[in-house]
C-alpha positions in Angstrom: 0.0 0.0 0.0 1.2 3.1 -0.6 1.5 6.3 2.6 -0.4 8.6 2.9 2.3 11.3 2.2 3.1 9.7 -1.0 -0.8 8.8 -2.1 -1.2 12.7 -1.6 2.0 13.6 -3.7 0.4 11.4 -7.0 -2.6 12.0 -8.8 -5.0 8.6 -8.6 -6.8 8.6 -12.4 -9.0 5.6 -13.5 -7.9 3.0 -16.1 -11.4 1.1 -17.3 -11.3 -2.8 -17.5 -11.6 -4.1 -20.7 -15.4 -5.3 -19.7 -17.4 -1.5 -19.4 -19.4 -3.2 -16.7 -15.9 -3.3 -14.8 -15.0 -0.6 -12.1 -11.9 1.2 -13.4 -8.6 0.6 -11.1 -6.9 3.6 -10.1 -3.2 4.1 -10.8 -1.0 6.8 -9.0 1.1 9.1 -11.4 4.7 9.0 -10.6 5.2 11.9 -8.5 8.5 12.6 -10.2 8.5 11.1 -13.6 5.3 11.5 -14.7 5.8 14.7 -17.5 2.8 16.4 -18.8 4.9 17.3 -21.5 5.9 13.4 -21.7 4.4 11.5 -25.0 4.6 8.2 -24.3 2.4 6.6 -20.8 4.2 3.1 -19.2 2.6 1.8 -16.2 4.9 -0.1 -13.7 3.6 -1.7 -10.7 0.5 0.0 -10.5 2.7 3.3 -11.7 2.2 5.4 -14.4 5.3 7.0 -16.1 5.1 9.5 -18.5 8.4 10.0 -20.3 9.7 11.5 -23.4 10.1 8.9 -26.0 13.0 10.6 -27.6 15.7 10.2 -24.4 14.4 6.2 -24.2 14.7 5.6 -28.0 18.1 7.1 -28.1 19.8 5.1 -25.9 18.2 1.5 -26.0 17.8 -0.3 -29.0 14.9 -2.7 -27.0 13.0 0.8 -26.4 13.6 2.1 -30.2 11.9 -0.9 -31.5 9.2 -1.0 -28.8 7.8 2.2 -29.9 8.4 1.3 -33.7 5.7 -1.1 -33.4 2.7 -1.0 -35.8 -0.6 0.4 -33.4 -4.4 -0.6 -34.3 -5.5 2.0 -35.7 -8.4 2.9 -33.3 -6.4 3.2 -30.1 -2.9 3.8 -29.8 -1.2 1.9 -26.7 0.9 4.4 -24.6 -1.0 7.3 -25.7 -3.0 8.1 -22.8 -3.5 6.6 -18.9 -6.2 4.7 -20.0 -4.2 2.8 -22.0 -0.3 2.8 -20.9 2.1 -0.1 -22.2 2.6 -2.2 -19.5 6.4 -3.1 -18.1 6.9 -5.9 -15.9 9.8 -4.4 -13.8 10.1 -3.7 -10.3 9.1 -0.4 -9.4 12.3 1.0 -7.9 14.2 -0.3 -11.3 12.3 1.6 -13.3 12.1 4.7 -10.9 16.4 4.1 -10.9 15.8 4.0 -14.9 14.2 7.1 -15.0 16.4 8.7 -12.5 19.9 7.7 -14.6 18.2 9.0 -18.0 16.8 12.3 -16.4 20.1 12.8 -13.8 21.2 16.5 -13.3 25.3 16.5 -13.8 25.8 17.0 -10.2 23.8 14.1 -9.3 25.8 11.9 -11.9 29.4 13.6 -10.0 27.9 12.6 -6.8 27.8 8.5 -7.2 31.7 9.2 -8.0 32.4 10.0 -4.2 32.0 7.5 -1.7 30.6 9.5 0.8 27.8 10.3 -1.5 27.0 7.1 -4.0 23.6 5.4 -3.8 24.9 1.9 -4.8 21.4 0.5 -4.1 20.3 2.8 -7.4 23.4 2.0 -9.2 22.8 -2.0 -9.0 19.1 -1.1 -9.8 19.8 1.0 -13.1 22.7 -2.2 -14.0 19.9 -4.7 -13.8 17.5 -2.6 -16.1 19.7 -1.3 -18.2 20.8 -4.6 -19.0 17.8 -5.7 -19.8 16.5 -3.0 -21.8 20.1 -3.0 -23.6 21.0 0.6 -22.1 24.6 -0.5 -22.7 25.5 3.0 -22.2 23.9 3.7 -18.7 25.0 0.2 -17.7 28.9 0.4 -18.5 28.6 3.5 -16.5 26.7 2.3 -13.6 29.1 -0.9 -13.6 32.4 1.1 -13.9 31.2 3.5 -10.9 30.1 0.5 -8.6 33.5 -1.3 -10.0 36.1 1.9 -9.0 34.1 2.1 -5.7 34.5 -1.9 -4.5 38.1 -1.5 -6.1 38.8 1.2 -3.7 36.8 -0.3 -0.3 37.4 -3.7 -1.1 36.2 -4.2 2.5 33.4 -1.9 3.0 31.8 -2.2 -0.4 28.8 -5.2 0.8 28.1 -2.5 3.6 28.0 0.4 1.3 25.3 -1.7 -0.5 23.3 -3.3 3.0 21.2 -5.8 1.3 22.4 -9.2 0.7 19.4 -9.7 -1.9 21.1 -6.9 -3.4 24.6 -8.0 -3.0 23.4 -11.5 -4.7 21.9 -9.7 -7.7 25.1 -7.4 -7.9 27.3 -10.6 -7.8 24.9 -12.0 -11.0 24.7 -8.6 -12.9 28.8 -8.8 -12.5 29.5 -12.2 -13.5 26.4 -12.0 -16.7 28.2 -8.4 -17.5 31.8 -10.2 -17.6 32.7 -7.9 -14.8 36.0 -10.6 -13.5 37.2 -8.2 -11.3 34.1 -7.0 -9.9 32.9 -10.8 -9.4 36.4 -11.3 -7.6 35.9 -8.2 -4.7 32.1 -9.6 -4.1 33.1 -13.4 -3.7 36.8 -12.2 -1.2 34.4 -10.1 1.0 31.7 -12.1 1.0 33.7 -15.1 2.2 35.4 -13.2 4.0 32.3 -12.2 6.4 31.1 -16.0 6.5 34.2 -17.0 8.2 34.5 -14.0 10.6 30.8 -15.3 11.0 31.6 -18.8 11.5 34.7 -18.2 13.8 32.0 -16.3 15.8 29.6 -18.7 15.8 32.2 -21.3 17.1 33.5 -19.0 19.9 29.7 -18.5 21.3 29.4 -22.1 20.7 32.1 -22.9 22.5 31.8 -20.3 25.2 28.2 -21.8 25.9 29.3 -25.6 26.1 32.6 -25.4 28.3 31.3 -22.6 30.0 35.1 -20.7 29.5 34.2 -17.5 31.8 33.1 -20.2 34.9 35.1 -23.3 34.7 36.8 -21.6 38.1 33.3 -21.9 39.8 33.1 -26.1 39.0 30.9 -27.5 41.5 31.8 -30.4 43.4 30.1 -34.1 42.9 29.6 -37.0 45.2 32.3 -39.4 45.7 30.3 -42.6 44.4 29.6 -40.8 41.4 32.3 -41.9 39.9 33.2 -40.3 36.6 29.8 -40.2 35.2 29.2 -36.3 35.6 32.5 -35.6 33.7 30.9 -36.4 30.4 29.9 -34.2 28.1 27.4 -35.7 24.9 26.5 -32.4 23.9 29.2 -32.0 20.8 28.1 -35.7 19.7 25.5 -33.5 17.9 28.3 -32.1 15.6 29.5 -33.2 12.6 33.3 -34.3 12.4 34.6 -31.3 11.0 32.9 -28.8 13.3 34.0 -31.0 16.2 37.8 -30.8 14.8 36.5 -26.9 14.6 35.4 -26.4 18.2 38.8 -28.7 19.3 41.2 -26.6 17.8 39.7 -23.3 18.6 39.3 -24.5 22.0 42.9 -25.6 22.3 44.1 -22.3 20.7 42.6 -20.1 23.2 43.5 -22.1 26.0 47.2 -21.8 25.2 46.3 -18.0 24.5 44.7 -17.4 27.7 47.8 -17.9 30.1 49.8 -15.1 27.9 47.3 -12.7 28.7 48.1 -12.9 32.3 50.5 -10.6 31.6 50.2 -7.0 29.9 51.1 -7.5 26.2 54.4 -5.5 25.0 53.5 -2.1 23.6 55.2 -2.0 19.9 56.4 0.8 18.2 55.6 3.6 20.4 57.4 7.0 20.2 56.7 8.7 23.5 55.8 12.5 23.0 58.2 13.3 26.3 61.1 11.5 26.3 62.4 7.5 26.8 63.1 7.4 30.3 59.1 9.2 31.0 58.3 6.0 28.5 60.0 3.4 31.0 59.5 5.3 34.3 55.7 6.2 33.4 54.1 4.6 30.8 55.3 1.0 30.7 54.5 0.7 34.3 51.1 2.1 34.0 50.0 0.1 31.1 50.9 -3.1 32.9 49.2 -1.6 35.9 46.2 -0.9 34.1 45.8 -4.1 32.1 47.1 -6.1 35.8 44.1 -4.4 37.5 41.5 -5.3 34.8 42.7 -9.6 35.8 42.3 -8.4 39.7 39.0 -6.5 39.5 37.6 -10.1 38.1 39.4 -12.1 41.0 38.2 -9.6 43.8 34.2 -9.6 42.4 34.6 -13.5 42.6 34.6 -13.7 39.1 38.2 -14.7 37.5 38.4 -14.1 33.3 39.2 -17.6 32.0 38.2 -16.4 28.6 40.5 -14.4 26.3 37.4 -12.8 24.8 36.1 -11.1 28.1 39.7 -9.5 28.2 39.8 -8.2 25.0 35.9 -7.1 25.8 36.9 -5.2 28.9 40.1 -4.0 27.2 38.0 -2.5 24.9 35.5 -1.2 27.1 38.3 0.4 29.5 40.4 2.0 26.8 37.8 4.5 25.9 39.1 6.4 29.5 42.7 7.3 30.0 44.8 4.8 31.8 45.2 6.8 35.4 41.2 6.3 35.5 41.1 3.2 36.7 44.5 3.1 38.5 44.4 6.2 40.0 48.1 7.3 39.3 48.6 10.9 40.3 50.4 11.4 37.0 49.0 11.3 33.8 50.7 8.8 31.2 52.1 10.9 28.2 51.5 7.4 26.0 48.2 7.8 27.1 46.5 7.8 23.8 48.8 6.1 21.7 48.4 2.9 24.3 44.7 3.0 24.2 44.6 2.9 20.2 46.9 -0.3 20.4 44.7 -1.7 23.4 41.6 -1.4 21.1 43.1 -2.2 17.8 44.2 -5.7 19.8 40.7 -6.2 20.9 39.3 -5.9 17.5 41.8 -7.6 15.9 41.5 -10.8 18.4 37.4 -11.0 17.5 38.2 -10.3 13.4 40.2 -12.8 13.9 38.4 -15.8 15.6 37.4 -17.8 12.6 41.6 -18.5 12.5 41.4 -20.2 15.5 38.6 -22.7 14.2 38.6 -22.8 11.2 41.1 -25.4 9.3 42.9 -23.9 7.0 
């Protein structure tokens, strides 16, 4: 159904069925490409367009025949609203069609900035264009969307935030011969299943041996023998994600020991001086990531998982150092030991699917 801010936008007129005993069915005018001075009527989804035949015929070979047809003689299709030729295209294709044909030069130098491109419109006017054969408009659309995912190899599937999307993108590239293109998609988009798997087995694990409580392990009664020491639940998996869930869970219980200790701050140049690095900001670091392992202990909690340090790591490093440890001096590393604190964190989670996953 259409709002009500939009059904108040489009003018509703009445297309009669071909039965005069019929009702007519009501049609909204595009608010924005429907042209009075337009001479040719298309109705899309319940749309009417009315464009200029001239710009369509010019640039697509599918739409310079279409209109070359021979009419009947008493009624000429696309003439009027009562009788528009009918396209079976999604709406916002069509509305992305009209947009690329009718674009201002600003809005054409806008989809080259990153910032500013609509790739959901750009992958909308590739998929009509190609059908229509607006090989124009398409190479265009396709060489913006390709400079853009060349350039944010990483970021491109969020600049587009719809995996139906993505999927059709992924098609369009491989049926336009877009290698390149095709290549970016298939590297990020593997790329997030693993981080998504690896994440998947970390919860999974996380849930099943209980990493954050295994220091709370209640006692059992003496006659019952071993029985309560055996775990069926990973019978469930398959061989491969048990081998998965072994090796993660072996890699982070060899991690987990190292992080009783601060990690070693790497190439830091300290804004004062080398000694105010070793007298100051060494010791506070360690102070700071030794208190976050002691604030557990004391609140009867003790961090056996690496990933609730590297959560509260995170979580702390958004407030200088001396916050927490109350040091009466400020650490001149301050900020520079926080970015590597954080960037560890993230890197540990981006990470996970290493630890799982066999290679």
């Amino acid at each position: 159904m259409e709002s009500d801010q939009e059904t108040s936008a489009e003018t509703l007129v009445g297309t009669p069925q071909q039965s005069l005993k019929s009702a007519p069915i009501c049609y909204h005018k595009d608010k924005n490409y429907y042209f009075e001075d337009g001479n040719v009527v298309l109705l899309i989804d319940k749309r009417l367009f009315k464009i200029h035949k001239a710009l369509f015929t010019r640039r697509s070979t599918f739409f310079e025949t279409l209109f070359s047809l021979p009419q009947r003689t008493d009624r000429q299709e696309g003439e009027s609203d009562e009788d528009p030729i009918v396209c079976y295209d999604r709406l916002e294709d069509f509305q992305a069609l009209c947009w690329a044909v009718y674009a201002s030069p600003q809005e054409i130098l806008a989809q080259e900035d990153w910032e500013t491109v609509d790739a959901a419109k750009l992958i909308a006017v590739v998929g009509i264009s190609h059908k229509y054969e607006f090989t124009l408009l398409k190479d265009w659309a396709l060489d913006v969307l390709e400079r853009h995912s060349a350039l944010n190899p990483t970021s491109f599937i969020s600049k587009i935030s719809n995996w139906d999307r993505v999927g059709r993108m992924l098609i369009l590239a491989k049926q336009c011969k877009r290698d390149k293109l095709v290549e970016r998609l298939e590297d990020d988009w593997l790329t997030r299943i693993s981080h998504f798997h690896g994440r998947a087995y970390y919860i999974y694990l996380k849930n099943i041996f209980d990493l954050d409580k295994t220091a709370k392990g209640g006692t059992i009664a003496i006659d019952d023998g071993g029985s309560l020491w055996v775990d069926k639940t990973v019978s469930r998996l398959s061989e491969q994600q048990k081998l998965c869930i072994y090796r993660g869970f072996w890699s982070l219980s060899l991690l987990r020991p190292r992080l009783a200790q601060a990690p070693t701050l790497v190439d830091i140049q300290c804004p004062e001086s080398r000694s105010a690095h070793l007298s100051i900001c060494i010791p506070t670091w360690k102070a700071w990531w030794r208190k976050i392992i002691d604030d557990a202990k004391r609140a009867g909690n003790p961090i056996n998982n690496p990933g609730d340090i590297m959560q509260r790591v995170h979580k702390r490093a958004a407030k200088p150092l001396h916050a927490y440890i109350r040091e009466p001096v400020a650490c001149p590393c301050d900020t520079l030991i926080r970015a590597q604190a954080r960037n560890m964190a993230v890197k540990f989670f981006s990470t996970l699917a290493d630890r799982f996953l066999m290679p």
